[in-house]
Phi, psi and omega in degrees: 000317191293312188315292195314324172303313174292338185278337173288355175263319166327292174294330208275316188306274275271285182321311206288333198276317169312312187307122193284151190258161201275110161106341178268144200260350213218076149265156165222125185324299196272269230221137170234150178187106171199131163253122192253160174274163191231329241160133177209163174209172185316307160358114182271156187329132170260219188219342175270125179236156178240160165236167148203134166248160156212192193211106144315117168220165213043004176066007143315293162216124183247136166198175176120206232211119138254007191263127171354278152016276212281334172278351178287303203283351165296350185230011148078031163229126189260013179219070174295154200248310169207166166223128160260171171237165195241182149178141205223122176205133195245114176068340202064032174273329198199125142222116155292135172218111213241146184232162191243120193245128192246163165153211178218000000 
């Protein structure tokens, strides 16, 4: 009984780890290490950039602060120009996901 359980939790890992993560146009099941545009607006190119990240492990626990917002004002702009995302994930065991805020 226990054997048959471990093998349904295995496979179901298996499955979950294949599975494209929500909202992202671009994973790879073992490793993603890619940066996509998120955004652009009329606004012309600045000189000022903000971050934010956040981080997942084990698809368990997440946490940190990636939103547009918080990196603009972290980055001391009130006119954004673009915004790109990074995004890094090994197995889904470990993922970063950092977004870039451009502007003035």
């Amino acid at each position: 009984m226990i054997k048959k359980v471990l093998h349904t939790v295995l496979a179901l890992s298996v499955v979950a780890i294949m599975l494209p993560g929500c909202g992202v146009g671009l994973y790879g099941s073992l490793y993603t290490d890619v940066t996509l545009p998120n955004g652009a607006t009329a606004n012309t190119a600045g000189s000022k950039v903000g971050t934010g990240e956040a981080v997942g492990i084990l698809g368990l626990i997440a946490t940190g602060d990636a939103g547009i917002n918080s990196a603009a004002k972290k980055g001391g702009i009130s006119k954004i120009s673009h915004v790109d995302a990074h995004i890094y994930s090994i197995l889904g065991l470990f993922t970063k996901y950092t977004v870039y805020v451009y502007g003035e």
